[in-house]
C-alpha positions in Angstrom: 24.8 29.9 -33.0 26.7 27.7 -30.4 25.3 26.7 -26.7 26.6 29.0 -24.5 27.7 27.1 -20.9 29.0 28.6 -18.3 30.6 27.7 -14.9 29.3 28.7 -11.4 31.2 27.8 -8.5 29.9 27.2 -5.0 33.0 27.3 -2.7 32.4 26.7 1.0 33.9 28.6 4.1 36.5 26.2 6.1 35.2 27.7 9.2 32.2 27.6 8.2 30.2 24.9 6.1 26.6 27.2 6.3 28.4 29.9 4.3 29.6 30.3 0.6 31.7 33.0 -1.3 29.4 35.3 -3.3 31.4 38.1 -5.4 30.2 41.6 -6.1 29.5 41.4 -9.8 30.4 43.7 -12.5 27.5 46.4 -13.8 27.4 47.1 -17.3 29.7 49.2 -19.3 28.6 53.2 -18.4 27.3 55.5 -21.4 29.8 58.1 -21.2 26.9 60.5 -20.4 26.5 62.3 -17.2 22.4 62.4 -18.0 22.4 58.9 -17.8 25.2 57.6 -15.8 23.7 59.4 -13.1 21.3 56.3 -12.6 22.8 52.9 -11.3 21.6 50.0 -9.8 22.6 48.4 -6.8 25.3 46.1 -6.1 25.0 43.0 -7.4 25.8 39.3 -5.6 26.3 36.0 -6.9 28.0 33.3 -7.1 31.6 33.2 -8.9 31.5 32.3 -12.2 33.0 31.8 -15.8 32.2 30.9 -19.7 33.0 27.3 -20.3 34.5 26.6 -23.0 35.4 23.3 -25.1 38.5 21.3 -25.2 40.4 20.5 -28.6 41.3 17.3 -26.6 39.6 15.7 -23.4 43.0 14.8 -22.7 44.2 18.3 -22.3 42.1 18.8 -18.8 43.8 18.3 -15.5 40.1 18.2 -13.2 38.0 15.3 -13.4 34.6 15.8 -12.2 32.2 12.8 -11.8 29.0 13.5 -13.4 25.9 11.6 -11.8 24.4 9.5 -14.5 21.1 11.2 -14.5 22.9 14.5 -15.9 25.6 12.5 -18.1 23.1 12.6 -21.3 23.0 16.6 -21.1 26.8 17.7 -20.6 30.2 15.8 -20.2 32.7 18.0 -18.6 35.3 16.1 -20.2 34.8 18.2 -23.2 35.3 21.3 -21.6 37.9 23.2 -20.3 37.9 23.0 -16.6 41.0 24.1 -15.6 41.2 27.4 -17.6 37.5 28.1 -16.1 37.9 27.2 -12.6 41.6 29.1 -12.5 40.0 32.2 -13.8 37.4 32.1 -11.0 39.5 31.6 -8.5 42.1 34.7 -9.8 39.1 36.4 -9.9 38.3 36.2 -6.1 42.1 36.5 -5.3 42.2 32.2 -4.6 44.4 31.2 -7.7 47.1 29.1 -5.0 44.8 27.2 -2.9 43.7 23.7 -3.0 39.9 22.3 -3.3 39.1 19.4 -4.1 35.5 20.1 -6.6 32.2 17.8 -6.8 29.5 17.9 -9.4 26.4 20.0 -7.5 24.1 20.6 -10.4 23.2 21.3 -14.1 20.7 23.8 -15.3 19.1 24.5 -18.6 17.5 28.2 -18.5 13.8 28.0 -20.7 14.8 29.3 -24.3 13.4 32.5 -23.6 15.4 33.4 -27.5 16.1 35.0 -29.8 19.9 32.8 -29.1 20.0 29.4 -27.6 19.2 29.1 -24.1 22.3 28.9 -21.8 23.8 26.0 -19.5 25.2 26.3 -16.4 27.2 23.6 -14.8 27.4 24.3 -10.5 30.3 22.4 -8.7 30.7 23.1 -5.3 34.3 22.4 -3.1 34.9 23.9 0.6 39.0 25.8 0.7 41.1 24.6 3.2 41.4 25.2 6.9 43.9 28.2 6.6 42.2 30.0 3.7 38.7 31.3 4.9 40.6 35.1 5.5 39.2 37.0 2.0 41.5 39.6 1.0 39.6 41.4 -0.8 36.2 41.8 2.1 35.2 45.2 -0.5 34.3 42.5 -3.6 33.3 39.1 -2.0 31.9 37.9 1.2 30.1 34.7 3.0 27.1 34.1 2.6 24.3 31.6 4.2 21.1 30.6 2.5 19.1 32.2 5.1 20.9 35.4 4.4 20.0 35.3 1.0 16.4 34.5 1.6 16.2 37.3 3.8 18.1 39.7 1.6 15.4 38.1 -1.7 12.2 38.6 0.6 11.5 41.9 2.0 13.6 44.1 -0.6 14.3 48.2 -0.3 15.2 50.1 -3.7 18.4 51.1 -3.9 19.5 47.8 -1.0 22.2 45.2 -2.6 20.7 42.2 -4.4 21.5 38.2 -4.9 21.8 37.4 -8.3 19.6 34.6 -10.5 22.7 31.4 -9.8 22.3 32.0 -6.7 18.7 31.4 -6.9 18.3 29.1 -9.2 21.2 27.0 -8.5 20.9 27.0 -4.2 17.8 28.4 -3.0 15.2 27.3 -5.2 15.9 23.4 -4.2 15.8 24.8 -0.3 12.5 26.6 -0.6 10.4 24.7 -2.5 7.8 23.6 -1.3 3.5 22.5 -2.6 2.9 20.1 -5.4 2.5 22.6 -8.3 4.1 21.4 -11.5 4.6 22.7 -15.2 3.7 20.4 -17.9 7.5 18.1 -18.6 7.5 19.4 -22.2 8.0 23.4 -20.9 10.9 25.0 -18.4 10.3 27.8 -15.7 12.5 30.0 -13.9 12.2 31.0 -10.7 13.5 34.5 -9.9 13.5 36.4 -8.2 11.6 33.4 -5.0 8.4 33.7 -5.9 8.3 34.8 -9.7 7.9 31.5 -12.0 8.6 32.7 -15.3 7.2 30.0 -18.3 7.6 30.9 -22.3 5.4 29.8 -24.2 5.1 30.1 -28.0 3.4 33.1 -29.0 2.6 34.8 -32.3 5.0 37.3 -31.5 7.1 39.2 -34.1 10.9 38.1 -34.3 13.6 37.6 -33.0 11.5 36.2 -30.4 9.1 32.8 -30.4 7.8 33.1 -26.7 5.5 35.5 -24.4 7.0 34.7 -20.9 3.6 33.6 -18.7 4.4 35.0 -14.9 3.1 32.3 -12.4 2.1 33.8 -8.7 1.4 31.3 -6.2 2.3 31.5 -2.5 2.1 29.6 -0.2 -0.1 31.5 2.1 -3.8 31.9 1.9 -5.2 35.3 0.9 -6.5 37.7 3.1 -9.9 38.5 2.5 -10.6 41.2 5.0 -8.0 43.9 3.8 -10.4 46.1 1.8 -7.8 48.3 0.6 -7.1 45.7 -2.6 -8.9 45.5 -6.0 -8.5 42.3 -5.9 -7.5 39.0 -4.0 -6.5 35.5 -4.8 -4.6 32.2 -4.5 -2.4 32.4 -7.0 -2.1 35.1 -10.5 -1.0 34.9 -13.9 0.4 37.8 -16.4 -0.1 37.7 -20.0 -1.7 34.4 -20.8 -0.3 34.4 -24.5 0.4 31.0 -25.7 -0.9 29.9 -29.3 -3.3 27.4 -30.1 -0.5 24.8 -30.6 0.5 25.3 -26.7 -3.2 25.4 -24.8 -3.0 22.1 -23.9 0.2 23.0 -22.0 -2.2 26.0 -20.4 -5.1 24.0 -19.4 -2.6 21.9 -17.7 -0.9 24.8 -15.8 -4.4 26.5 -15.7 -6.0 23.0 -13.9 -3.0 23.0 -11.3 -3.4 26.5 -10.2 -6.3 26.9 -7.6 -9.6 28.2 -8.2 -9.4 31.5 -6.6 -7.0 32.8 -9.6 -6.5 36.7 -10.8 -5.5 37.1 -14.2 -3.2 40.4 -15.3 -2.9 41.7 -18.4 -0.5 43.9 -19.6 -2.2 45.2 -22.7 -4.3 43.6 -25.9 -2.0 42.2 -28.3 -2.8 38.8 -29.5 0.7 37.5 -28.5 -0.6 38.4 -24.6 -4.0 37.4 -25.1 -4.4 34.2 -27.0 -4.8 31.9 -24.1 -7.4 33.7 -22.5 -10.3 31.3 -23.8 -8.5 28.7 -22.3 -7.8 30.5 -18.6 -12.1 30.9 -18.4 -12.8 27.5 -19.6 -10.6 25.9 -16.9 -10.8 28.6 -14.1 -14.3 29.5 -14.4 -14.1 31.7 -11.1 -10.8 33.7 -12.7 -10.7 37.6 -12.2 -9.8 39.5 -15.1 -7.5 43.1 -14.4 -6.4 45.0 -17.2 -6.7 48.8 -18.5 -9.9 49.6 -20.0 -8.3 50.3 -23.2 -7.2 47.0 -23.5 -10.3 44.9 -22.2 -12.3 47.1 -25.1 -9.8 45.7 -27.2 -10.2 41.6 -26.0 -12.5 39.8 -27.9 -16.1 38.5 -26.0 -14.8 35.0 -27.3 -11.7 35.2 -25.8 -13.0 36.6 -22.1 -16.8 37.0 -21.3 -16.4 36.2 -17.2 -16.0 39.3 -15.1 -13.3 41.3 -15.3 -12.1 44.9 -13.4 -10.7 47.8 -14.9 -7.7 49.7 -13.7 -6.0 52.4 -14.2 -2.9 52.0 -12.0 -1.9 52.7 -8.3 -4.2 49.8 -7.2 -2.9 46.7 -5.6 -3.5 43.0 -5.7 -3.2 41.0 -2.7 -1.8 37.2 -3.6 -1.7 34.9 -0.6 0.8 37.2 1.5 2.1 38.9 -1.5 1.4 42.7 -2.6 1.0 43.4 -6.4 1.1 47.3 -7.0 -0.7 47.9 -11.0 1.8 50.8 -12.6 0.2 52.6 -15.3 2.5 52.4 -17.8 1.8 54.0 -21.6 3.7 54.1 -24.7 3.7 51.1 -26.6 -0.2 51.4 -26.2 -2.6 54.0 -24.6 -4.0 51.0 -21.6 -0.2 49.5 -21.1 0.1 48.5 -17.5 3.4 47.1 -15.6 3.5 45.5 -12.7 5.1 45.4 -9.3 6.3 42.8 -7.4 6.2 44.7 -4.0 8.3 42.0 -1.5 11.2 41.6 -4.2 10.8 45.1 -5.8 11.1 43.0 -9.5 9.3 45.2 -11.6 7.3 43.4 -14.9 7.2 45.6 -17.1 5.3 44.1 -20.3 6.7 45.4 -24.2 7.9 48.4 -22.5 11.5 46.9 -22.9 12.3 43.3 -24.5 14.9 41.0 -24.0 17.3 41.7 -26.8 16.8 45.2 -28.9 14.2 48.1 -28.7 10.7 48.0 -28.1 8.0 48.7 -30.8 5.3 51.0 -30.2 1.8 50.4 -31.3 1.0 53.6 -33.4 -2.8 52.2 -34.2 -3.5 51.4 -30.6 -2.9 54.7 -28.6 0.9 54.3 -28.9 2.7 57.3 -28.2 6.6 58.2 -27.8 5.8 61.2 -25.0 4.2 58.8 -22.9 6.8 56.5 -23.8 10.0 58.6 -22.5 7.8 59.5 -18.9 6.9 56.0 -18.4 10.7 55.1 -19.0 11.8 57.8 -16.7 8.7 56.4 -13.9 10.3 52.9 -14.0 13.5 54.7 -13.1 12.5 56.1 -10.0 10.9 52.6 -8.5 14.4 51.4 -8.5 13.6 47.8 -9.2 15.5 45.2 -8.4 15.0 43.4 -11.5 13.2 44.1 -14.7 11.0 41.8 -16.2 9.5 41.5 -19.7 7.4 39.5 -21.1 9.9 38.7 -24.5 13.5 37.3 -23.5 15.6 37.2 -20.2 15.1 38.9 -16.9 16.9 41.9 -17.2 19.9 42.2 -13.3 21.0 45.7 -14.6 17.3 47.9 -14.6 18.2 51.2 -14.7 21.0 50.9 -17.1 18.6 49.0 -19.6 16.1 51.8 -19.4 18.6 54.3 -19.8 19.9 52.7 -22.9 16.4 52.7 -24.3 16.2 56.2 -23.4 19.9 56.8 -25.3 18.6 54.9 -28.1 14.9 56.6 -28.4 16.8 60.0 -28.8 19.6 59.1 -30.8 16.7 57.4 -33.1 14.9 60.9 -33.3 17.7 62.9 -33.9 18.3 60.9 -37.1 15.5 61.4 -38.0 15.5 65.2 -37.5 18.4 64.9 -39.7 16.6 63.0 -42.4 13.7 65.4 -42.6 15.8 68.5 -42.6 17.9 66.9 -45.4 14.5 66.6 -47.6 12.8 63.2 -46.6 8.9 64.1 -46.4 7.4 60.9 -46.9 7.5 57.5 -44.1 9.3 55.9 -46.5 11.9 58.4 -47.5 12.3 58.5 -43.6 12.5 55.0 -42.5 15.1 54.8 -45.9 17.3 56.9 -44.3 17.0 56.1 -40.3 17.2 52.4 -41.4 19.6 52.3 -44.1 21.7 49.3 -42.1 18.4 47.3 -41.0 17.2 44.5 -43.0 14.4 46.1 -45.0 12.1 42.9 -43.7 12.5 44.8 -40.5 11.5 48.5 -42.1 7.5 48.1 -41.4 8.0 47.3 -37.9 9.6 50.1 -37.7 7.7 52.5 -39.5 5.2 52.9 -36.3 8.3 54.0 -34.3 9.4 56.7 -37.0 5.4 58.1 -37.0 5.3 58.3 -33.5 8.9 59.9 -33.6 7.6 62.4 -35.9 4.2 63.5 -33.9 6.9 64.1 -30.9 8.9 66.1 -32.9 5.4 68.1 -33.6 4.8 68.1 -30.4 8.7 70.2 -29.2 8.1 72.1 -32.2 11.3 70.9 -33.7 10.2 69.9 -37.2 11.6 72.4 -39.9 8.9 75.1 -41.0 8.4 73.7 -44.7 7.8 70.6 -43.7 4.3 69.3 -44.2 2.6 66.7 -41.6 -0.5 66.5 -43.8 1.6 65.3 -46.5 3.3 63.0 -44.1 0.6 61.3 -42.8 -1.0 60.6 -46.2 2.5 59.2 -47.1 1.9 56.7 -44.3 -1.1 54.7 -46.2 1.0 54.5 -49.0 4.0 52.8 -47.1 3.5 49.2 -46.8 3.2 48.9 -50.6 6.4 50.5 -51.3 7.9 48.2 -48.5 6.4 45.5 -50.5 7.9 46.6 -53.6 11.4 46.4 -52.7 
């Protein structure tokens, strides 16, 4: 799988210099289904931008854009084509005929959040010309100032237009940091939306994916101790402390650097969220632990033996100056939780969603697809500005990503309908059928989805008279080995 780079373009106002050109951006394709196109997210801005794609000669480009030699080991623009890329930006916002003369701003790596390769974004940055400020099209771009975009990233509303993750990453991040808090040089982290540090680490997680994304907290502000209306207050929190053994010397360092008054959040037990746990009460001996009780029932004593709080959801977390609202959150286990990022409305959202593909649900640990579709439908109606999860990329498009797990959930089930009124009886006959075009290395992982699929199909009363759940279920112990077989 090749790199992917791509081409973000900061082009100043002539009139002026405190603004730059953001463009409405485009939302996903729609479903085609009135039950689900019903739901969109806000309007999206950010910067202009553009795959970048390489030359078959360097000779062949007509820009040449000096690169500062502490960037020149990771990209040389020569190799790329520039002119195609910066032409189609410029179409795109309706500037194809005027002149600007570009400079090198910046070069960004994202953290290989996988399954692919982690993408590469080159920023140059040129102001237009004293008689080409007028937009013409006011409906799809506009100025901007950083301070505009801090204000619009801050204090959110559902449903309000957003700035996108170039925009923050590439501008605002280098104009609002601020403290001495540092990752260890061997790992990357994120930072959107302002506020939300996003670090994967390796994890033993099931593929496609190598990393559980660990969520950094830590304002700037001290906490407020005198609100009683919190469960719980601190200097800084972490989500899903997940790492593997090979990557808790990375922890203790990010653990050390955090301050002492430090509120871990778990999202639920599995070993892929929990591994670095020892490590957080060994280095943070005063750290709060919140999770579900489900899941702390499920944490081993060697892992966590300092304090810890149970929740159950509705409760809030006060972080410096930041508000944390705990959503209760079931389906891919009976204590999932999700979390709420109340100033930027970004919504974490644990293995609810993922990255890249569906979601597995935990059949042995309270999963269940009911509680699955009305958490889906919850995470909906918060509107969030982004979603978050702890496997993959930060997700600009929310609702339409839960919708398509919702589209996908059902057409999944009425599959398997079909198979079961066509004669399958057993898992395996079942997962044959719904699977046929999945790599059968996949079919066990996916078994837990087809027995919870099945129990909610008991539960409408949808599942043909003659067909035997007793049967079923005792075909279930009997479906690894014939996995195994094959």
């Amino acid at each position: 799988m090749a790199t992917q780079y791509n081409l973000s373009l900061i082009i100043k106002n002539p009139s002026n210099e405190d603004e730059f050109l953001l463009v409405k951006q485009n939302p996903p394709p729609k479903f085609n289904d009135p039950e689900y196109d019903s739901f969109s997210d806000s309007p999206l801005w950010d910067f202009p931008s553009s795959p970048l794609l390489p030359l078959d000669s360097p000779s062949d480009n007509q820009f040449s854009i000096q690169v500062p030699e502490s960037c020149s080991d990771e990209v040389d623009l020569s190799k790329f084509d520039l002119n195609s890329a910066i032409h189609k930006v410029l179409e795109q916002v309706e500037l194809e005929d005027t002149p600007v003369e570009w400079k090198f701003m910046k070069y960004v790596q994202e953290p290989e959040f996988g399954p692919g390769l982690p993408v590469k974004t080159i920023y140059i940055i040129g102001t237009l010309g004293p008689k080409n400020g007028k937009l013409k099209d006011v409906e799809f771009c506009k100025w901007m100032t950083t301070e505009g975009c801090i204000s619009m990233l801050a204090e959110v509303k559902p449903c309000n237009d957003r700035v996108g993750s170039m925009v923050v990453v590439g501008l605002l991040n280098d104009s609002t940091k601020s403290g001495t808090w540092k990752i260890p040089p061997t790992l990357k982290c994120q930072e959107y939306p302002l506020g939300v540090k996003i670090i994967p680490m390796e994890s033993r997680t099931a593929k496609p994916f190598r990393t559980t994304n660990l969520i950094v907290f830590l304002p700037e502000c001290n906490a407020n101790e005198h609100d009683d209306g919190f469960i719980a207050h601190g200097e800084a929190l972490i989500v899903d402390p997940g790492c593997k053994s090979s990557s808790y010397e990375q922890l203790k360092e990010i653990i050390a650097a955090l301050p002492r008054k430090l509120v871990v959040f778990v999202t639920h037990h599995h070993n892929d969220h929990v591994d670095g746990l020892s490590v957080v009460q060994k280095y943070s001996p005063d750290a709060r632990l919140l999770a579900h009780e489900n899941t702390i029932r499920r944490i081993r004593k060697d892992d966590w033996s300092l304090p810890y709080v149970s929740v159950s959801g509705s409760e809030e977390i006060c972080i410096g100056n930041q508000k944390l609202r705990i959503i209760l959150a079931p389906g891919h286990t009976d204590g999932h939780m999700a979390l709420l990022h109340v100033s930027t409305n970004s919504l974490i959202v644990g293995d609810h969603c993922v990255g890249q593909g569906s979601a597995l649900l935990d059949s042995a640990s309270g999963g269940n697809m009911q509680d699955y579709f009305q958490t889906t439908y919850k995470f909906i109606e918060l509107s969030p500005h982004a979603l978050i999860p702890m496997h993959g990329r930060t997700n600009m498009w929310p609702k339409h990503m839960l919708c398509g797990y919702l589209k996908n959930r059902r057409n999944r089930e009425s599959t398997i309908l079909m198979a079961i009124e066509n004669g399958a009886k057993t898992l395996f006959d079942i997962v044959a059928y719904t699977y046929a075009d999945v790599d059968r290395s996949l079919w066990f992982y996916a078994s837990s989805n087809v027995r919870l699929h099945v129990d909610h199909l008991a539960v409408q009363n949808k599942l043909p008279s003659d067909f035997s759940l007793e049967n079923f279920n005792r075909s279930c112990a009997e479906f690894a080995g014939m996995v195994h077989k094959i």
